[in-house]
DRENDREN-215742 format. One line per field, with one value per residue (C-alpha): residue number from 1; residue in three letters; chain; x, y, z. Coordinates in nm, 4 decimals. Layout:
BEGIN
seq	NUM / ...;
type	Ala / ...;
mol	A / ...;
X	X / ...;
Y	Y / ...;
Z	Z / ...;
***
This chain:
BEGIN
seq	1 / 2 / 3 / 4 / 5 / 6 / 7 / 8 / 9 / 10 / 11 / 12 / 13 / 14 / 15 / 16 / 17 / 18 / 19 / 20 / 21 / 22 / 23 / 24 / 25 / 26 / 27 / 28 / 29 / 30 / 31 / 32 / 33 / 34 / 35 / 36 / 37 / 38 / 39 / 40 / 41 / 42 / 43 / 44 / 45 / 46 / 47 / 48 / 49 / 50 / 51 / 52 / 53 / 54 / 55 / 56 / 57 / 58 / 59 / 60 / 61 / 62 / 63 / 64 / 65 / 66 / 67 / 68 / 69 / 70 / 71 / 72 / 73 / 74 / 75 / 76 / 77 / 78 / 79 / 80 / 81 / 82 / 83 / 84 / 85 / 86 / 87 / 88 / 89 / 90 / 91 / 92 / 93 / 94 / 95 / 96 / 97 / 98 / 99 / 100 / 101 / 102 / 103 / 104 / 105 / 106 / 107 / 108 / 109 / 110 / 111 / 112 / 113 / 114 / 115 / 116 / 117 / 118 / 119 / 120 / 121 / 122 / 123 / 124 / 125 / 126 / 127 / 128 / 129 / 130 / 131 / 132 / 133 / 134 / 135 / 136 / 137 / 138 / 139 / 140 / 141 / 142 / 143 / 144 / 145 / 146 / 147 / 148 / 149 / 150 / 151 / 152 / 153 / 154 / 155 / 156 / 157 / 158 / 159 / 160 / 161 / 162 / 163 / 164 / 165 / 166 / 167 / 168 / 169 / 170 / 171 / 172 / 173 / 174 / 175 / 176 / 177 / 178 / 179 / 180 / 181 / 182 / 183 / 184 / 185 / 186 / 187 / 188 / 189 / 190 / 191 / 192 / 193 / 194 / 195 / 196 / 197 / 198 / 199 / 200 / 201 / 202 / 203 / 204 / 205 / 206 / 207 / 208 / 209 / 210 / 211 / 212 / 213 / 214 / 215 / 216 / 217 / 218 / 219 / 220 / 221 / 222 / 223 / 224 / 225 / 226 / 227 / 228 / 229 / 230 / 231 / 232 / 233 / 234 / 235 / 236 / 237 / 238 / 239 / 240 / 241 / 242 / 243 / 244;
type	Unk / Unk / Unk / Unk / Unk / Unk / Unk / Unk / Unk / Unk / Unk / Unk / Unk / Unk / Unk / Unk / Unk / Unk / Unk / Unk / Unk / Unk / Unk / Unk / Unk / Unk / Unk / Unk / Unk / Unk / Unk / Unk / Unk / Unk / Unk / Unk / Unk / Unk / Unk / Unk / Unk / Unk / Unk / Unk / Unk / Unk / Unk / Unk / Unk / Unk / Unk / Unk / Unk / Unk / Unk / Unk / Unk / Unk / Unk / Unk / Unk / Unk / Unk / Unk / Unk / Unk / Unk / Unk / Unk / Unk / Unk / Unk / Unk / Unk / Unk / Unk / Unk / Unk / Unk / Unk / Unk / Unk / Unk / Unk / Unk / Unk / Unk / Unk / Unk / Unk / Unk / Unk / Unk / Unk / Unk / Unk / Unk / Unk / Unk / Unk / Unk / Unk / Unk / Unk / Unk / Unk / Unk / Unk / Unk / Unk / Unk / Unk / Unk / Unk / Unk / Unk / Unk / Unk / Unk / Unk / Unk / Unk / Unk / Unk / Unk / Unk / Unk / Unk / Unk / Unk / Unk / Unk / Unk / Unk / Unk / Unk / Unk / Unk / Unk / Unk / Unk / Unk / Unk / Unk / Unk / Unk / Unk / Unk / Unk / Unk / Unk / Unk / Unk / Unk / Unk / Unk / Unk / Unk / Unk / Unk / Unk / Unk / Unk / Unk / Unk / Unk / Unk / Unk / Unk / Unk / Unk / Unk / Unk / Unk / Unk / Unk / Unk / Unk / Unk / Unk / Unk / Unk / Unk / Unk / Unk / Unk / Unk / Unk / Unk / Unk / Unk / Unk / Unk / Unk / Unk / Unk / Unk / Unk / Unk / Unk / Unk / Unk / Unk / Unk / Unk / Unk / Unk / Unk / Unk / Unk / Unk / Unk / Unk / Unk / Unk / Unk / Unk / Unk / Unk / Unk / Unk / Unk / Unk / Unk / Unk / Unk / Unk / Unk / Unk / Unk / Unk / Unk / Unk / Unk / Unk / Unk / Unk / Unk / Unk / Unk / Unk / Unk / Unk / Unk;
mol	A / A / A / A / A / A / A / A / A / A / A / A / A / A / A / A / A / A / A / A / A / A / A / A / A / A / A / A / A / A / A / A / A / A / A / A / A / A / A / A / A / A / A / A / A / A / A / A / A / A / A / A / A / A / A / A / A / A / A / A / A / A / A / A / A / A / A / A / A / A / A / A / A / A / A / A / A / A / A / A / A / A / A / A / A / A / A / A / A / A / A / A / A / A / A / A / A / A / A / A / A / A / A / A / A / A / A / A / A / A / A / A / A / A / A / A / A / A / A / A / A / A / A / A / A / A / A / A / A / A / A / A / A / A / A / A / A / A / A / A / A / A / A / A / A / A / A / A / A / A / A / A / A / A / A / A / A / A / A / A / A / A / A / A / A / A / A / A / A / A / A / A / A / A / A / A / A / A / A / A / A / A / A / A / A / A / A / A / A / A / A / A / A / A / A / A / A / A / A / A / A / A / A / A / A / A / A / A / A / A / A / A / A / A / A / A / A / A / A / A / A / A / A / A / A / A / A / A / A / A / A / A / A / A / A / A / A / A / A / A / A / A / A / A;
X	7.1879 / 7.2349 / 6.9829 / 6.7194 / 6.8297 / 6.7463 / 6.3810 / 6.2062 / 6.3731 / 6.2850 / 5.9295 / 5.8680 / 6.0883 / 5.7917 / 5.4917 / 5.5977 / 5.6084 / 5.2040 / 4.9503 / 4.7048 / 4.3748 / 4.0621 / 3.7119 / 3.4668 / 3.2515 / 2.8839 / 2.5851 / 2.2889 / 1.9396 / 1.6099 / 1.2663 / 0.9179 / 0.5683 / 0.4487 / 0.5771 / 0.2599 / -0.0478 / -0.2344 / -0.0762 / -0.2485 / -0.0985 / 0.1990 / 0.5453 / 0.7075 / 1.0615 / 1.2753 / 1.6471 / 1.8861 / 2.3038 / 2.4960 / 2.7073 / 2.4296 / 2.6253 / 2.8896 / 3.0682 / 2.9797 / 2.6578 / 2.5795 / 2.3533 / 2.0531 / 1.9590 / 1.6826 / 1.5770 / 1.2413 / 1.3366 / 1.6818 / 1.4688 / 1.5767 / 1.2932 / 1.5212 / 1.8741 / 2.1304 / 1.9276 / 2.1426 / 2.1659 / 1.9807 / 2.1846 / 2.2076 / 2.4690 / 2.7004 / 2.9438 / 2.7081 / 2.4663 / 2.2278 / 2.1885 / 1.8263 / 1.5479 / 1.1977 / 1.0562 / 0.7140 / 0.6551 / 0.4139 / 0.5281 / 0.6204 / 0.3274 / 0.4923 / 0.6474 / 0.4061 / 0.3298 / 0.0968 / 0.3767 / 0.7163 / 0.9355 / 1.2278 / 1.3589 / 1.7025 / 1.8346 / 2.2033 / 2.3587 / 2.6840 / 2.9645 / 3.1688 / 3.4678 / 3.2701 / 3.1468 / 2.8054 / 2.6074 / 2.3195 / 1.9941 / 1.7563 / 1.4287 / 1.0926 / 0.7468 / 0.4448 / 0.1488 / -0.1343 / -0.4004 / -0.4170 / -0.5706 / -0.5692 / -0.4165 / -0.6726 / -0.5427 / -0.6683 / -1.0319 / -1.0759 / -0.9275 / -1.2414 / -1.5749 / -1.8549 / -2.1469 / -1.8850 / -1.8367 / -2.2233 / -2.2552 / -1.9884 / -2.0841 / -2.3979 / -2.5925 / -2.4955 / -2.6028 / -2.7887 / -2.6216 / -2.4919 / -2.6222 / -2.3798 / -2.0680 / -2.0513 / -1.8696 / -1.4443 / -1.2669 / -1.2279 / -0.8390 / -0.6361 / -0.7087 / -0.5107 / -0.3076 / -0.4664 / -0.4952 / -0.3517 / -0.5366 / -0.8159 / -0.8557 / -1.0842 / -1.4327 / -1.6110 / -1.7268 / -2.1297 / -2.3202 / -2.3465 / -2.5606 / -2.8582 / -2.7259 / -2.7380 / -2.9498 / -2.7521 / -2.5205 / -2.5591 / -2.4494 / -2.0970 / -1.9904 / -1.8937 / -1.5074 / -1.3114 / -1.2789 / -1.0371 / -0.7689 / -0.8956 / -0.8290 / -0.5645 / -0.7763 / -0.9330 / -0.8750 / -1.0230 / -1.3593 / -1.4125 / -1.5209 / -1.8828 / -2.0607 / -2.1019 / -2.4421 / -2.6807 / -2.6341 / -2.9220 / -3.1599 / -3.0347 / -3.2207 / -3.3374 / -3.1353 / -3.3889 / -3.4447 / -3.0836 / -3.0925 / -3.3842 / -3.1438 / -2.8984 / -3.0535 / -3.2527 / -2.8861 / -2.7780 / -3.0502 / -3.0158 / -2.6246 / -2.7667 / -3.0458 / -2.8107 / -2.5136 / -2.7985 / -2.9374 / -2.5674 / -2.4791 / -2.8111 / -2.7260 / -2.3800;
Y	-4.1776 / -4.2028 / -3.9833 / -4.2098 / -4.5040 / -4.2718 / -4.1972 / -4.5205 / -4.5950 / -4.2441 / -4.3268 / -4.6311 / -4.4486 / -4.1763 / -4.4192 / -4.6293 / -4.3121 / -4.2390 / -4.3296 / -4.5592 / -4.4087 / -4.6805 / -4.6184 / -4.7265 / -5.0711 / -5.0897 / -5.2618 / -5.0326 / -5.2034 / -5.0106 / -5.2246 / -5.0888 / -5.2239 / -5.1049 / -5.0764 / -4.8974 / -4.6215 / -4.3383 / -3.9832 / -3.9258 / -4.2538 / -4.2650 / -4.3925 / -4.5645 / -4.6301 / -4.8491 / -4.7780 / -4.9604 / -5.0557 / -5.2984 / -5.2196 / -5.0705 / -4.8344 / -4.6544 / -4.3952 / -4.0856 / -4.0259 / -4.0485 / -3.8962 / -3.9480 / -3.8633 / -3.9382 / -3.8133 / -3.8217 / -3.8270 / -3.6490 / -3.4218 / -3.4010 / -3.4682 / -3.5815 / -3.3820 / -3.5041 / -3.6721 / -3.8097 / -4.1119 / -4.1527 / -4.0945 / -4.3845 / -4.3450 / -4.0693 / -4.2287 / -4.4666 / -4.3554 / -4.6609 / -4.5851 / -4.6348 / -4.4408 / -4.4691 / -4.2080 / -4.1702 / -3.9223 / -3.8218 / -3.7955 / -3.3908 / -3.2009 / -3.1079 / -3.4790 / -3.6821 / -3.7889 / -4.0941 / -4.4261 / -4.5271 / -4.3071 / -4.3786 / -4.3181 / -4.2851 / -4.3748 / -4.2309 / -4.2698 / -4.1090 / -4.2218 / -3.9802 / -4.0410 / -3.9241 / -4.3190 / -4.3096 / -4.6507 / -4.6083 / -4.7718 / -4.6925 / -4.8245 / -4.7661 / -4.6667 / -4.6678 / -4.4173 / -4.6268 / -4.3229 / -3.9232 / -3.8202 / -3.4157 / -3.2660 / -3.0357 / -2.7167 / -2.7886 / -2.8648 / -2.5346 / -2.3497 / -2.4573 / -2.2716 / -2.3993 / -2.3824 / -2.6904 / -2.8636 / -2.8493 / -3.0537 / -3.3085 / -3.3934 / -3.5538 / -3.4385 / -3.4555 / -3.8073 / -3.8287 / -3.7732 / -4.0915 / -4.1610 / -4.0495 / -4.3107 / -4.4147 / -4.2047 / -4.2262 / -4.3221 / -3.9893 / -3.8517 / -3.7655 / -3.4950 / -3.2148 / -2.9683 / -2.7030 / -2.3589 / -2.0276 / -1.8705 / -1.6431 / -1.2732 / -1.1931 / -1.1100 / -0.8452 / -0.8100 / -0.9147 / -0.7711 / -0.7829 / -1.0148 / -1.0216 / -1.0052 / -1.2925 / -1.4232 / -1.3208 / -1.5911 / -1.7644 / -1.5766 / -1.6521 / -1.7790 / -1.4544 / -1.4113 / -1.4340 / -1.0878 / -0.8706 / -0.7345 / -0.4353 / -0.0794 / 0.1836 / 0.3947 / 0.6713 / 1.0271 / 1.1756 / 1.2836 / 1.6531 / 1.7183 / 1.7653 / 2.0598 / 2.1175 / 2.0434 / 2.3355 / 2.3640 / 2.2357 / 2.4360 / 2.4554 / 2.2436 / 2.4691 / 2.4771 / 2.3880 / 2.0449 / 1.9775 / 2.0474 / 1.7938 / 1.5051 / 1.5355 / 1.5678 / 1.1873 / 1.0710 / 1.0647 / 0.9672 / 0.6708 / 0.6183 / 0.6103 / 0.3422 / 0.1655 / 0.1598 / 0.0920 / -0.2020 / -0.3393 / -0.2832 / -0.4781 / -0.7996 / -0.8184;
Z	-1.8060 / -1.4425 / -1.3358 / -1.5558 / -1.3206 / -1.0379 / -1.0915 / -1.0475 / -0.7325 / -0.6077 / -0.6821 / -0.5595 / -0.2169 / -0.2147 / -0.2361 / 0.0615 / 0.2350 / 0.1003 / 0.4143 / 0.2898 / 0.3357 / 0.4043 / 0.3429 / 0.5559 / 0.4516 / 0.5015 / 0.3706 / 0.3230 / 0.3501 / 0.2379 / 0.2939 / 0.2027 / 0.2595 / -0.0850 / -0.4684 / -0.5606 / -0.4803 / -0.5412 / -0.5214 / -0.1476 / -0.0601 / 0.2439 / 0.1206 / 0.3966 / 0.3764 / 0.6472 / 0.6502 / 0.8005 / 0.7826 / 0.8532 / 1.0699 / 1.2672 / 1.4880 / 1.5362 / 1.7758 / 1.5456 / 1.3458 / 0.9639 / 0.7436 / 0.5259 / 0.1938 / -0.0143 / -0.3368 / -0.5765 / -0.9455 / -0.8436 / -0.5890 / -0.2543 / -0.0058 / 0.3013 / 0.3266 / 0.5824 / 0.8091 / 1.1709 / 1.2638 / 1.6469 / 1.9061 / 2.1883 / 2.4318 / 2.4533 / 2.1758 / 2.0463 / 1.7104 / 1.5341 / 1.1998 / 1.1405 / 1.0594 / 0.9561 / 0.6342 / 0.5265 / 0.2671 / 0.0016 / -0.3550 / -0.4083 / -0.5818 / -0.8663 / -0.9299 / -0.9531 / -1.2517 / -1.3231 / -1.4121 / -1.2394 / -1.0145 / -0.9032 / -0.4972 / -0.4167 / -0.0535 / 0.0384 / 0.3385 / 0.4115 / 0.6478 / 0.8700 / 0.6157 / 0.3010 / 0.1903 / 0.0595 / 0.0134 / -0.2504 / -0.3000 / -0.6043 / -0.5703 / -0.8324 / -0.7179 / -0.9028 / -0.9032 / -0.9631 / -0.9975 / -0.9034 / -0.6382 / -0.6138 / -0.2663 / -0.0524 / -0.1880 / -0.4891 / -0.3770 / -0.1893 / -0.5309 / -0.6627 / -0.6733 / -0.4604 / -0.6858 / -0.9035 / -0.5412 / -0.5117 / -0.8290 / -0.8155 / -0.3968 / -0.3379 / -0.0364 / 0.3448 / 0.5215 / 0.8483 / 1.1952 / 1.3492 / 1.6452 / 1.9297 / 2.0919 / 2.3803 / 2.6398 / 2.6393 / 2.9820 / 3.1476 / 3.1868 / 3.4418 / 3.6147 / 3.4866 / 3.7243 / 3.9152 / 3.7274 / 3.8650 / 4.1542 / 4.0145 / 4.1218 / 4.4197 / 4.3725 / 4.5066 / 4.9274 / 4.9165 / 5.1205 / 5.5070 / 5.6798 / 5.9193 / 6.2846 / 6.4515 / 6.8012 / 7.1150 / 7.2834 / 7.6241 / 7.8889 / 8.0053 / 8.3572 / 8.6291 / 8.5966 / 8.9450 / 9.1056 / 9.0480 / 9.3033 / 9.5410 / 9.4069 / 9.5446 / 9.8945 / 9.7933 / 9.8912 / 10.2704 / 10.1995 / 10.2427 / 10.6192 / 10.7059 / 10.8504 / 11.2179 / 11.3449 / 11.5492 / 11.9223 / 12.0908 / 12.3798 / 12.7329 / 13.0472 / 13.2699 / 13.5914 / 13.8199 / 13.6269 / 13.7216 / 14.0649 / 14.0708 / 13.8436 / 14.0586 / 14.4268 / 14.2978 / 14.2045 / 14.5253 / 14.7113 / 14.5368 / 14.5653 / 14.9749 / 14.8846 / 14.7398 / 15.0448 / 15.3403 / 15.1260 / 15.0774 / 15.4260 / 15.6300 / 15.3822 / 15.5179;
***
């Protein structure tokens, strides 16, 4: 009986001891511009929570009649520990889902401890419109039929604002050497340069050859020469003598 009396204080002991776990709380908002369209038709989806950030990113999920089209999307990334949860989706309904009638869209978001906030929303396909695939799986002699014939050319737009100028391209290879040219007229003729410094003596020339003796004066011509010489000398000492 005793250990009866034991077991519910025992338990309530053990759940004081339990840590409380607590989930995050968010509101999860979902606006679109549309409810309805044609198959070819953008769905644009604007997700939001509130609160808008946090310090670690969560995910998005969106689904097509329970087909996944968007799987764990982050949350943008603003500061080093700061993530805004909110994203922009535009989408085409899936080829193989989408059926004329209602549809419904899905939006989860996921928290970093597991919480998911859900949003169902119903779209509307209005009218099919088949995707570009399936026009070029048909044969063109068909296309001929069903397309009437090709309008006239538009007359041309008026010229765009130029660009920038985009950077300069890699240096091309070199071409090949033309050919040489015609030579040109001469030049004026430059002024004389200042002389240069005088050159090391040359070598002694090689000496030259003796010349031939000449013919002797017969010796009676000298004993004339010299018998006038000194008459003369005597002219001379008489004259010098009577003007003294």
């Amino acid at each position: 009986m005793k250990s009866r009396y034991l077991i519910l204080p025992a338990i309530i002991l053990c759940a004081l001891f339990i840590p409380l776990v607590s989930s995050i709380e968010f509101k999860l908002n979902v606006e679109r511009p549309t409810y309805e369209g044609a198959t070819n038709a953008p769905i644009v989806l604007f997700i939001t929570t509130t609160p808008l950030s946090a310090t670690k990113p969560w995910h998005l999920y969106v689904y097509w009649d329970d087909f996944l089209i968007k799987d764990g999307v982050p949350s943008a990334k603003i500061t080093t520990n700061s993530y805004e949860h909110r994203w922009r989706f535009s989408f085409l309904p899936p080829k193989d889902y989408c059926s004329k009638g209602s549809h419904t869209i899905q939006v989860w978001v996921c928290a970093t401890d597991g919480t998911i906030g859900k949003k169902t929303l119903y779209y509307n396909i209005k009218s099919i419109v088949p995707q570009l695939s399936w026009w070029e799986s048909l044969p063109q002699a068909f296309i001929d039929k069903i397309t009437g014939p090709a309008g006239t050319t538009g007359s041309v737009g008026s010229t765009g604002v130029a660009g920038p100028t985009g950077s300069q391209g890699p240096q091309g290879e070199p071409g090949t050497t033309g050919p040489e040219g015609a030579t040109g007229p001469t030049g004026l003729q430059g002024e004389t340069g200042e002389q240069g410094p005088m050159g090391p003596r040359g070598e002694p020339g090689v000496d030259g050859i003796d010349g031939i003796d000449g013919k002797s004066a017969p010796i009676g011509l000298l004993y004339i020469v010299g018998g006038l010489s000194v008459v003369s000398i005597i002219c001379v000492i008489l004259l010098f003598g009577r003007v003294r």
